[in-house]
N, C-alpha and C positions, 0 to 999 in steps of 0.2 A: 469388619465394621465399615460401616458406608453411612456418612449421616453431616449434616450443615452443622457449622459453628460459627455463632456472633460473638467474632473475636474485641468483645466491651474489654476496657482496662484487668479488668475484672475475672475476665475467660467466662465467663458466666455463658453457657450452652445449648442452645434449642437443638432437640435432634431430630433432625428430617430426613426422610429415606432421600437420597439422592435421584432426579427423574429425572427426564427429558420427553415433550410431546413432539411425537413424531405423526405429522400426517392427522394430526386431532386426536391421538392415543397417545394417552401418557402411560410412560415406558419407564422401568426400575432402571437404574445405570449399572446397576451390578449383574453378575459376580463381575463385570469386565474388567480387567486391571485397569489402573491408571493411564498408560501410557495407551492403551487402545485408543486407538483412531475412530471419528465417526463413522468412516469411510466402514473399516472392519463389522462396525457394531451394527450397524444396518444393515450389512450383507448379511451377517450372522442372523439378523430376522426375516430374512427373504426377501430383504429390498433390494434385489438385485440391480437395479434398474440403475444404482449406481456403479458405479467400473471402479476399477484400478488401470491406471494405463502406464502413470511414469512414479508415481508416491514422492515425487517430487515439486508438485503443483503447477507443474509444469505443459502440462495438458486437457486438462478441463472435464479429462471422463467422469471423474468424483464430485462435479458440482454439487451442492442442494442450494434450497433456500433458508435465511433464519430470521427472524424478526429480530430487527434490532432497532435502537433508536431514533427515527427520523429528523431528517435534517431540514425537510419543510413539511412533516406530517409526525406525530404521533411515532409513527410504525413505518419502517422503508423493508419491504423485502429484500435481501443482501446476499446475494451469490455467493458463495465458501468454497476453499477447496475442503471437500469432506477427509481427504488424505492427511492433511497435513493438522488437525484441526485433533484432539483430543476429546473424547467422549465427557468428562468430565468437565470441558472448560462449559459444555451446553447444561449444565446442573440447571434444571428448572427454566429452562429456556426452549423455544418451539422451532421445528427444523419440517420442511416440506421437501419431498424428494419426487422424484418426475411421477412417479406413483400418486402422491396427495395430490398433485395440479389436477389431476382427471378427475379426483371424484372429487374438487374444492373441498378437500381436507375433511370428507368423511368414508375413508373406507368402505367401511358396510355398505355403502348406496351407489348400484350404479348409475355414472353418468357419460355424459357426452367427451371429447374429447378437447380438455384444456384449449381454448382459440391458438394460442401458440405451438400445441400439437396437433391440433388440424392444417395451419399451415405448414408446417414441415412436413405435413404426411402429402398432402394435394401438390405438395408442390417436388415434393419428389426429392427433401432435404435431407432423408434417412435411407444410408446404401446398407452397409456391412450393417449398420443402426449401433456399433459400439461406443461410439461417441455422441449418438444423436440426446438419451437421456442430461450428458452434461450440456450439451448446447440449450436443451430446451431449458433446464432451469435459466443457467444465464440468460438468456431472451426472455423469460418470465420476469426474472429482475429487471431488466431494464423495460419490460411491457409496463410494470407496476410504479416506475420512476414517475413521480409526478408530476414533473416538471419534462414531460416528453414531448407533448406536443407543443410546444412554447414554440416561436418561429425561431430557426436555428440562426446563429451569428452567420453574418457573413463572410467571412473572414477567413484566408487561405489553409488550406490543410495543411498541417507540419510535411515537414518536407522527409525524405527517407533516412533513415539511417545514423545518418547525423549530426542530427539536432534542428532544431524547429527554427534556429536563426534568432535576430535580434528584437526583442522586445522594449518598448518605449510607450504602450499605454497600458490602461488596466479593465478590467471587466471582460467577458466571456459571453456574457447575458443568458447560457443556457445552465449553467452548474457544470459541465462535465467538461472542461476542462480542456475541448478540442474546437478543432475548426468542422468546418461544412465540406462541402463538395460530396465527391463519390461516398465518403464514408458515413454520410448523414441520410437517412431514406425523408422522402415527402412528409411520411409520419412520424416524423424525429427520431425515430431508431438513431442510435448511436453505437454503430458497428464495432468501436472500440470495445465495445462492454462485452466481444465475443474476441476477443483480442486472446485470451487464454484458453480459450477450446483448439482443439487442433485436429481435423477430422483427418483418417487415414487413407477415408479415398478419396482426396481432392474435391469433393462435393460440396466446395466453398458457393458458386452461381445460383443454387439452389436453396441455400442456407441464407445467405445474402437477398434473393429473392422472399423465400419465405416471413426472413426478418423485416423487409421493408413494407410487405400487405398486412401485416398484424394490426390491430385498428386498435381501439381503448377500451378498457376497463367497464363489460355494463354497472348498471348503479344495483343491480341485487347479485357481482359478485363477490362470493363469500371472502376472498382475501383481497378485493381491494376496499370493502366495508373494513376490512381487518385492518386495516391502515389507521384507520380514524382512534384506534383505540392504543391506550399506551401498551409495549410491552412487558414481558414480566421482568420485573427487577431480578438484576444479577445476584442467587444465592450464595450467601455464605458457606463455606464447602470447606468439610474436610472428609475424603473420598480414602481410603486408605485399603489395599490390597495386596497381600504377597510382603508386608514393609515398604512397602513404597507409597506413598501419599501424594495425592494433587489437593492445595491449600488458597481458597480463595478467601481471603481475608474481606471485610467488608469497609476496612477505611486505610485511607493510606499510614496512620497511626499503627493499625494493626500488621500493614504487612510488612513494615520497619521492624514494628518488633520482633515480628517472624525469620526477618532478615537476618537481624540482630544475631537472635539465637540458632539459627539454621543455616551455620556459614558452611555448609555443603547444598546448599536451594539453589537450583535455575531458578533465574525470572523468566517468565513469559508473558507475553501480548497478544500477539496474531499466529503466532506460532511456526510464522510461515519460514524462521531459520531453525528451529529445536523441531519441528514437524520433520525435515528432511534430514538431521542427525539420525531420529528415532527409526525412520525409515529404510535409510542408502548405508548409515554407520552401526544398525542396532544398538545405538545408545540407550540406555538408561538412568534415571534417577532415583536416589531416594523419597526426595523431596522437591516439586515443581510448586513454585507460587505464580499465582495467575494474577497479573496486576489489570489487566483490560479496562476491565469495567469500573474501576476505583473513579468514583468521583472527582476527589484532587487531582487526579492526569488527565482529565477529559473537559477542561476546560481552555477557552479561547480569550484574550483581552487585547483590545487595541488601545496603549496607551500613548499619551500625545510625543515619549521619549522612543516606543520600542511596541512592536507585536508579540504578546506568549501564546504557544500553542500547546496542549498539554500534552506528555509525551507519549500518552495511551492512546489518541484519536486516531480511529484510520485513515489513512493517505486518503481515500477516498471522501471520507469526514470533512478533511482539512482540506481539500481541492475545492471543493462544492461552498463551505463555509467561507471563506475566503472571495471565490467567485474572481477569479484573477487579479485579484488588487496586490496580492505580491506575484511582477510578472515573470521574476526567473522560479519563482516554483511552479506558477501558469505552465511554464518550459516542459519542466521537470516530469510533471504530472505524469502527462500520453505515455514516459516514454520507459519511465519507471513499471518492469514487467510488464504485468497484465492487470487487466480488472480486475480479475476474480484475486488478486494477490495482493493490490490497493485497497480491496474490503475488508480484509483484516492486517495487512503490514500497517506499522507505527514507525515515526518517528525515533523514536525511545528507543525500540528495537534494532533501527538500520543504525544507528552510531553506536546501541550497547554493543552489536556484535566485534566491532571494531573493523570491520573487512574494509581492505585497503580498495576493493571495486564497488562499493556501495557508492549507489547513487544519490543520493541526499547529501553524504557529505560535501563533496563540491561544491552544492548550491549553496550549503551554507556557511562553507568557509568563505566565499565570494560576498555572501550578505553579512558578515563579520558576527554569527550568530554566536550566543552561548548557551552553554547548559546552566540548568538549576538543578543539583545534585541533593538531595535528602538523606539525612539516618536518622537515627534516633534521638541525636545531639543536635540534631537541625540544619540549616541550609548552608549550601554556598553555591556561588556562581562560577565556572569557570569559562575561559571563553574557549572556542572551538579549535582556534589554531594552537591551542597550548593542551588540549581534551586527549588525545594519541601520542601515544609512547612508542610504541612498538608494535609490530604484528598482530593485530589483533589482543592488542592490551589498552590501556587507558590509564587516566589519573582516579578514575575511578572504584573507591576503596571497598572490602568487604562489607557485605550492610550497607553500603548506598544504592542508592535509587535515581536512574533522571527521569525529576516527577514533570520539566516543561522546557521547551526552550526558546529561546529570548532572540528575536530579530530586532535590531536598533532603527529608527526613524531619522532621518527621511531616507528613502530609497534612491540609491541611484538610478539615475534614467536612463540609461545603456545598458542592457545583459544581454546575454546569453547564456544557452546551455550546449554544448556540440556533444552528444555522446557518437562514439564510432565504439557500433557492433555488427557480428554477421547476420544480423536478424533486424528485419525494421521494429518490430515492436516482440515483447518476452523474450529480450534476450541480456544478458553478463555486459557489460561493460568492457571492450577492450581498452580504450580510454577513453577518459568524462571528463570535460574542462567548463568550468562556468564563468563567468565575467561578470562584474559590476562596475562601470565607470562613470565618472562623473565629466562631463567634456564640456568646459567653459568658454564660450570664442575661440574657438578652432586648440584648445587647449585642454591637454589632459590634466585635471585636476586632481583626480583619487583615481585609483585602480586597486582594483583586489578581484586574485586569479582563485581559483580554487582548483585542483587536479585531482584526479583518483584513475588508480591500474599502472601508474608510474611508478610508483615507491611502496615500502612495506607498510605504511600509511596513507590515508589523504593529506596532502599538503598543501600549504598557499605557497603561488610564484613569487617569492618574496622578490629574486632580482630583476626578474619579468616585470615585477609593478614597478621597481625605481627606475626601469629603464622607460619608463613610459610617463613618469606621473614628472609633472613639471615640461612637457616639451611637446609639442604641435601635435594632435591628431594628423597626420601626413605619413605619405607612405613610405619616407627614407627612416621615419620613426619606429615606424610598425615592421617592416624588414630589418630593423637592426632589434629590435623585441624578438621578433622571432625568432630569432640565432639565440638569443639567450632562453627563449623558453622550450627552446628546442635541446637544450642541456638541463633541462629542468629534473629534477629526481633521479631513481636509478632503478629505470623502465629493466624488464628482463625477458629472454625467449620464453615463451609457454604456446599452449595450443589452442590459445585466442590471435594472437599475434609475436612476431620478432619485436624483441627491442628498440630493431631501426625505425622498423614502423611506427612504432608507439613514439618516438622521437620525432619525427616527423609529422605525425599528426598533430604533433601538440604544436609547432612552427604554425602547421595549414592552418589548424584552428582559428590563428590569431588574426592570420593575413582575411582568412573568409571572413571573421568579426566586421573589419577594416574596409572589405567589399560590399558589405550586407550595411553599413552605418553609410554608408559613402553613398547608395544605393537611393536610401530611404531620403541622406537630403537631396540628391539631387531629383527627387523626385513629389 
């Protein structure tokens, strides 16, 4: 059986074959099991064009496009990893693969070559050409951003590795979440948005070039007309194969109750952690519910106590909507993976999973953020530093859900974010420390640390902040801080780094805060 369910109080049934338009062809989703990847299901129809390179989203080969719902249009083209991404979660939703850009999403007809594959071809941007299909989608997503040629911010490029330093204003002015310099072209290309392809023979000068001649959108083409029009609403699914079922409930009412009664169900979002199970571990399910698209999680409020964000949006979503007015997620943003991982990672997702290297937590244990937890009996709040129990566990009960989470107002004026990994950007978190302080006439007022990659949890520096709150911003302060944040949790050897290191990092962290504040007044 393969067919949609309008899960009303009622179960009451409409049954629909389950499809997906690929390339302006609408396509049956079956026989494919459940757990099939797009990635698979499009090779299996000859769209070879997209790769397998790592099935970990790790690499970019497996890009497409999907129309999803725009954040200053109707419709934004949306770069995907097709690996990690379940054939199912696309139920009645459109996907464009380096194949559709050439013939603007009519097969049967040929045409010219996509402007974005024309300049990778003149310019000499496809060597092996293994990875060239996934670059070109992502540079088609960001060709079709609408907000590309807007004049790029001025304002310094994050620094390597790191962390981007200390933030004290807010706005962005371009949506994406970065600075200018080398990584911005003339025509607003924004280089990050190719952050997640990774080509094999080094023919990044040519890609980079390619990316930065690509000019705009003419006004009769077919997918940036496609923009102006809304997408198709997310189907109600229930996709069932082999005993195993993908269940996309159509309200958050419905997927509680699914919850409820299905306490063997994954939740899914973006899929971008249950994608690389299914992949690297051959996991299975019986039953996967897909919250994504649920209405009730995909909303944003600023109210005069506190910002909600709701826990389905994508990183990508929430970076753009925002536009830097919270400036340690501003931070966060660049540095969290990759593009193509930010179009579909959630919020919701990076704390459900409980991983003690997630990057979100920090930021938010530092903005003293909480969850809004749902069942079927109804709500509660908990707050984030009391959210982790253990390894990869939480307070979080069978049948709950976090449908949003809660950042309180006003913002402290001093953050940052220092992530130290071996990668400037798509890479693990060796350690992640974020800051929010409040500094009154040369006086530490509030401090709240947030840490992740030290402990089998994220944690806040609880004695880190009392060493600091109440006594001079100065440097005999912040070196005696650091000795105590430097015993902070119980960091451990692995094949990201030594314990010593991760101990030591988190000291430097605090001193570089202390360099980087001291910096900006005296300047």
């Amino acid at each position: 059986m393969d067919s949609h369910i309008d899960r009303a109080p009622k179960r009451e049934r409409a049954v629909v074959a389950a499809r997906i338009t690929v390339n302006g062809k609408e396509t049956p989703i079956a026989p494919a099991a459940p757990h099939t990847t797009v990635l698979d299901f499009l090779r299996e129809r000859g769209l070879t064009g997209t790769k397998e390179g790592c099935a970990e989203g790790e690499c970019g080969a497996c890009s497409v496009l999907v129309a999803r719902p725009g954040v200053n249009r109707p419709t934004d083209w949306v770069a995907v990893n097709a690996c990690l991404l379940p054939v199912a979660a696309l139920d009645g939703q459109e996907v464009i693969t380096s194949e559709g850009l050439a013939t603007a999403g009519e097969p049967a007809t040929p045409a010219a070559l996509h402007p974005v594959q024309e300049e990778m071809a003149v310019r000499g941007g496809s060597q092996c050409g293994y990875c060239t299909p996934g670059f070109i989608c992502s540079m088609a997503s960001e060709y079709y951003r609408p907000d590309r040629c807007a004049p790029p911010d001025p304002g310094p490029e994050p620094a390597a590795g790191s962390g981007t330093g200390t933030s004290t204003s807010t706005g962005t002015g371009t949506g994406t979440g970065t600075g200018t310099g080398t990584e911005h072209g003339p025509n607003g290309f924004d280089l990050h948005a190719l952050s997640g392809n990774l080509c094999r023979c080094t023919g990044y000068r040519p890609i980079r070039d390619a990316a930065f001649a690509v000019g705009t959108p003419t006004e009769d083409d077919p997918l940036a007309q496609r923009r102006e029009q809304s997408p198709p609403e997310p189907a109600a699914t229930e996709y069932t194969r082999d005993d195993a079922a993908f269940l996309r409930p159509s309200s958050l009412a419905g997927a509680l109750q699914l919850l409820h009664e299905r306490t063997d169900a994954v939740v899914v979002a973006g899929s971008t952690d249950w994608g690389v199970e299914v992949n690297i571990r051959s996991r299975r399910a019986n039953c996967v519910v897909a919250v994504d698209r649920l209405p009730e999680l995909r909303g944003m409020r600023v109210e005069s106590d506190h910002i909600e964000i709701g826990a389905a949006q994508t990183l990508t979503e929430i970076e753009r909507r925002l536009d830097g007015s919270v400036p340690l997620l501003a931070e966060l943003f660049p540095q969290f993976a990759s593009r193509l991982i930010r179009n579909s990672a959630t919020l919701g997702g990076n704390l459900g999973t409980g991983s003690p290297i997630g990057d979100s937590p920090p930021v938010l244990l530092a903005l003293e953020a909480s969850v809004v937890l749902a069942d079927v009996d109804g709500e509660r709040e908990v707050p984030l530093s009391d959210y982790f129990t253990a390894y990869r566990q939480s307070v979080r009960r069978p049948g709950e859900l976090i449908r949003a989470v809660r950042i309180p107002l006003p913002l402290s004026p001093v953050t940052a974010f220092h992530k130290i990994a071996k990668r400037r950007f798509d890479d693990i978190s060796s350690v992640a420390v974020a800051f929010a302080l409040d500094i009154e006439d040369g006086t530490v007022r509030k401090a709240r640390i947030g840490l992740g990659g030290v402990a089998a949890t994220p944690v806040r520096a609880l004695a880190t902040e009392a060493a600091l709150e109440g006594r001079p911003w100065a440097a005999e302060t912040v070196e005696a801080a650091a000795r105590v944040l430097r015993a902070q949790g119980t960091p451990m050897d692995d094949h990201r780094a030594s314990a010593g290191y991760r101990s030591a990092m988190l000291g430097q962290s605090l001193l570089k805060l202390y360099a980087q504040t001291t910096e900006a007044v005296s300047s």
